[in-house]
C-alpha positions in Angstrom: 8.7 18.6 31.8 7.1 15.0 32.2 9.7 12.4 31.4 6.9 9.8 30.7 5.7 11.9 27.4 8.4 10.6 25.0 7.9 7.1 26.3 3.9 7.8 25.1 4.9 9.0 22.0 7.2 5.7 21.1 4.2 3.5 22.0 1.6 5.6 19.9 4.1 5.1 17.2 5.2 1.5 17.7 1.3 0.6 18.1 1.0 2.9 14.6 3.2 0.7 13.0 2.1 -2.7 14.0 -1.2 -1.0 12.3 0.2 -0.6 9.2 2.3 -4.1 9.3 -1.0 -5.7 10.2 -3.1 -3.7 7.0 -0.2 -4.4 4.6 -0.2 -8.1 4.9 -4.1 -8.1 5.0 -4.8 -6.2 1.7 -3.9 -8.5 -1.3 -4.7 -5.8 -3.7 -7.1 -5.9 -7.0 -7.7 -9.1 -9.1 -8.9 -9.5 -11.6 -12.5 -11.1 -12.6 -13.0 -14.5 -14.5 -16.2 -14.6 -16.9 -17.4 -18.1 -15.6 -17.0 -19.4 -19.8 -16.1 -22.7 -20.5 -12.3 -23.2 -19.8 -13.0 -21.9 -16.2 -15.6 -24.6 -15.7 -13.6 -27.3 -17.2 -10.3 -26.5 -15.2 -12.2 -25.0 -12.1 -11.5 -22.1 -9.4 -8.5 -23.6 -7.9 -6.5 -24.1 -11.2 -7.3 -20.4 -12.3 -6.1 -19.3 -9.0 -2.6 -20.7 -9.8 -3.1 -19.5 -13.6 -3.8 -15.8 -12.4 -1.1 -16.2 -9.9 1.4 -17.4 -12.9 0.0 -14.5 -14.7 0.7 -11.7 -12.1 4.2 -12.8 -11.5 4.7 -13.0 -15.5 3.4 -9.4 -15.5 5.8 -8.4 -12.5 8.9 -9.5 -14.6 7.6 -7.6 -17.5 6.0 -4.5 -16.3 8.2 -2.0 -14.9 6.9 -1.0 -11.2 7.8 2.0 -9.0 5.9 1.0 -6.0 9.2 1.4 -3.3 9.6 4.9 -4.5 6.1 5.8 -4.3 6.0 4.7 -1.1 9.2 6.0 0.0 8.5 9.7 -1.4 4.9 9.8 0.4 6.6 8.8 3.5 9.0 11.5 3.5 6.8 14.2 2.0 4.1 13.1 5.2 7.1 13.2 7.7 8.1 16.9 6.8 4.6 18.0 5.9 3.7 16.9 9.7 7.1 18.3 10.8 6.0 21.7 10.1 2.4 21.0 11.4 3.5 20.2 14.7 6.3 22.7 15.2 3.8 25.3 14.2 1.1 24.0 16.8 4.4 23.6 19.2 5.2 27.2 18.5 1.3 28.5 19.7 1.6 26.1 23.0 5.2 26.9 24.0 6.4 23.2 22.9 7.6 23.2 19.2 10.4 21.0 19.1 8.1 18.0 21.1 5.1 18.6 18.7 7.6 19.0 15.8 8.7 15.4 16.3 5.5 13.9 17.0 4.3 15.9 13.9 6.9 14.3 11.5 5.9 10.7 13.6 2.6 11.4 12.2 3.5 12.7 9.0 5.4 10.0 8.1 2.7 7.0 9.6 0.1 8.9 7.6 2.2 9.1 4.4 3.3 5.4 4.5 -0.3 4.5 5.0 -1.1 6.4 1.4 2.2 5.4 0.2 0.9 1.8 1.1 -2.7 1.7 -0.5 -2.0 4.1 -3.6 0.7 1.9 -4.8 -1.4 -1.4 -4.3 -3.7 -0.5 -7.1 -1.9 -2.4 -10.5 -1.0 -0.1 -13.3 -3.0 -0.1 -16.3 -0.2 -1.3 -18.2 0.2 -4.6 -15.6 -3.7 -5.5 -15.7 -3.6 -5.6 -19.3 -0.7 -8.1 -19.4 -2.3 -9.7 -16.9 -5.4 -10.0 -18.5 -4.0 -10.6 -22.0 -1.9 -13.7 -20.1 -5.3 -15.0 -19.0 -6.9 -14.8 -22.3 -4.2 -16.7 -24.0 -5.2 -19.4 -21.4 -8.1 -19.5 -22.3 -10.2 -17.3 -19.6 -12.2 -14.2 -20.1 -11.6 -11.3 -17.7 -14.4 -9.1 -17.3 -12.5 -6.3 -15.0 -10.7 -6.1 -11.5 -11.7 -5.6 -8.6 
């Protein structure tokens, strides 16, 4: 057995996480889309920043959100989907309980990632609050994106 394989695997999945960390706190998510009308000339692009920022955090307090438990649940449904992967693939090279670990690594890396960009799209229910908090400022939002 080579003693250096486990240490491979915990730098695969260390490196696999810094990924994520690193995509996470790169993807702001959707926003939504001024129409450049009137108000947003008079006030310009840095007030409506902090507007749409005011307006997102009054949507967050108002809008119930599930996004830790969607993440959480594709996490473990990708750890034990890739569990079973690997300790079948283990099972054909003589190795199942190696490949069944590095299968729920996987698993769960891969599930977190979808976990991660599924729940970073807004409900419909959140971009009309958000939008409907714009409007009553005064802007026009023509759609997210």
């Amino acid at each position: 057995m080579n003693t250096s394989q486990p240490e491979s695997v915990l730098k695969s999945l260390w490196a696999g996480f810094m990924l994520v960390g690193m995509l996470a706190v790169g993807c702001s998510g959707p926003h939504p889309i001024l129409y450049p009308n009137d108000h947003l000339q008079e006030v310009g692009q840095a007030q409506a920043d902090q507007d749409i920022a005011q307006c997102r955090e009054f949507a967050s307090n108002h809008v119930a959100s599930h996004t830790g438990e969607t993440i959480a649940g594709s996490t473990a449904v990708g750890a034990g989907g890739g569990e079973v992967i690997g300790a079948v693939g283990g099972a054909i090279t003589g190795s199942a309980g190696t490949n069944a670990a590095i299968g729920a690594a996987t698993g769960a890396t891969a599930g977190l990632l979808h976990g991660l960009f599924h729940s970073s799209t807004p409900s419909r229910a959140y971009r009309r609050f958000v939008d409907r908090c714009l409007e009553e400022r005064g802007y026009e939002s023509m759609g997210w994106e």
